[in-house]
N, C-alpha and C positions, 0 to 999 in steps of 0.2 A: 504494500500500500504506500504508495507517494505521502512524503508527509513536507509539505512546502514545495517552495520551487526555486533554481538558482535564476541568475538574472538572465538566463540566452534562454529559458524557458517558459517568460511572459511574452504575450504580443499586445501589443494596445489593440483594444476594439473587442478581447475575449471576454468571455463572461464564463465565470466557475460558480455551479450552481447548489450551494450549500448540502450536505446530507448528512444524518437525518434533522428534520426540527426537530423541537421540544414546545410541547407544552406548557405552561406555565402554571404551576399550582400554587395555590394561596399561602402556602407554606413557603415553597420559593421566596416569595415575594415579601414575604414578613422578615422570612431570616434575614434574603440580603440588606433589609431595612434596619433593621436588627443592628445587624452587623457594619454597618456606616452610618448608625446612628441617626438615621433619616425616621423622625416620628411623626412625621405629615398624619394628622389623621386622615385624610384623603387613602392614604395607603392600609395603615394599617386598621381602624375606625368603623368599621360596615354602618352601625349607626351615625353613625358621621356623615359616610358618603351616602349611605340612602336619604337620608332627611334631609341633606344641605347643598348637595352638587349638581349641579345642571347631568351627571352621568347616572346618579342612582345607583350608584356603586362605586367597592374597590377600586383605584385605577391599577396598575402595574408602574411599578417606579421605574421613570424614564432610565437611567444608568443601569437598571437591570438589565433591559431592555438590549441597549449598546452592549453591555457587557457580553450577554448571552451572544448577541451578533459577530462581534467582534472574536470570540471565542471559535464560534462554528467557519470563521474565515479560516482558520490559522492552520488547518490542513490543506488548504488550497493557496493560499498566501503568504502567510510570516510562518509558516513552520521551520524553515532554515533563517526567520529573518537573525541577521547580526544587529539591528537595532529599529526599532521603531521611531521614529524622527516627528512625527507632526501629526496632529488631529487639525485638519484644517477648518473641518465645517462639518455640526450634528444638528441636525432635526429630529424633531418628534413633530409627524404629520399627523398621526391617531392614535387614539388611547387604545392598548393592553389591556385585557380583564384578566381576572381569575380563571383558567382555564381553556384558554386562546393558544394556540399552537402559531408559533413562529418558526418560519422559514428564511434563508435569507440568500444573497448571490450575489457578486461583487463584481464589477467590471473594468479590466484593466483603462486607464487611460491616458498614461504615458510615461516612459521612463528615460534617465537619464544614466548614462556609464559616467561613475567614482573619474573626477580629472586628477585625485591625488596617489591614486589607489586603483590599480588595474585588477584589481582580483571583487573589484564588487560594484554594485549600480542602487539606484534608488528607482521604486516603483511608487507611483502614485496611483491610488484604488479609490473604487467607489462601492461603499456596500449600501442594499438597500436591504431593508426585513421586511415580509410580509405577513397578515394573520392567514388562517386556514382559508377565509372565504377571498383572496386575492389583495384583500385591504393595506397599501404600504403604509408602515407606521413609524418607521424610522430610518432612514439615510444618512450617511455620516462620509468622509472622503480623509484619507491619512496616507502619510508616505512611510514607504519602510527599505530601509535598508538590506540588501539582499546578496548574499556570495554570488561569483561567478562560478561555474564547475571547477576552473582553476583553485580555487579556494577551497572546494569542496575536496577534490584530490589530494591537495598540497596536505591536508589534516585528517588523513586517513580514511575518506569516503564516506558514503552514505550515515555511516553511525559508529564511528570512532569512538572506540575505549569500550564498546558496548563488547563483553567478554563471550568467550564461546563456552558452550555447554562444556561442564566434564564429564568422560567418561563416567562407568558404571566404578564403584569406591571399590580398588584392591581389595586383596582377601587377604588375611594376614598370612603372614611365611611362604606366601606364593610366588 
């Protein structure tokens, strides 16, 4: 399984189409709130968002959102990246609920070869997520720093350090 891509392996104009999504469960969405300390009652509140919000519910916390997006890129995109460089631009076009399955797909659109450093190039990407029923709900565009094959070579291949099976354990006095 491919996991990233070096830099002679992007074209501008592709599009890598996330798999699998994830649903979102209100669990998800509390812990990561939880856990960044985002207590919006909009998120976590149900009597909040029923009685007070033009939605009538939960929303899903926007950086979750990204997060999970950005996440499900990183085998099609940054899995070899050497550095993540820039969040140029995020939207949140529609709200997330409780139980919305996000898909997401990203589209090359233009990169440039390292002028300091021949062994690597920067790619600028565009991901967009969508709900189950086609609904886009968030778009975001970042650059990432990415090896050339040369680089990948130079430092032992595909997955350097990563150790080989041992055999079956001696048998004593054999």
């Amino acid at each position: 399984m491919q996991f990233g891509r070096t830099y002679e392996e992007f074209t501008v104009g592709d599009t890598y189409k996330h798999w699998p999504g994830k649903t979102v469960t209100e669990y998800d969405d509390h812990l990561f709130c939880l856990l960044t300390m985002n207590h919006h009652p909009l998120h976590l509140d149900s009597n909040y968002a029923e009685s007070t919000t033009d939605f009538g519910k939960n929303v899903v916390v926007g950086n979750y959102v990204y997060s999970l997006l950005l996440g499900m890129s990183v085998p099609d995109v940054s899995g070899k990246a050497l550095a993540n460089l820039e969040i140029e631009s995020l939207r949140h076009v529609a709200p997330t609920f409780h139980g919305d399955t996000l898909y997401g797909e990203t589209t090359v659109l233009g990169k440039i070869a390292s002028k300091s450093k021949n062994d690597r190039g920067v790619v600028r990407v565009e991901t967009k997520g969508y709900k189950q029923d086609g609904t886009l709900v968030c778009v975001f565009r970042r650059k990432v720093m990415v090896p050339t094959r040369t680089y990948i070579e130079e430092r032992g291949g595909e997955q350097p350090g990563r150790p080989e099976p041992a055999g079956p354990p001696s048998k004593g006095g054999e």
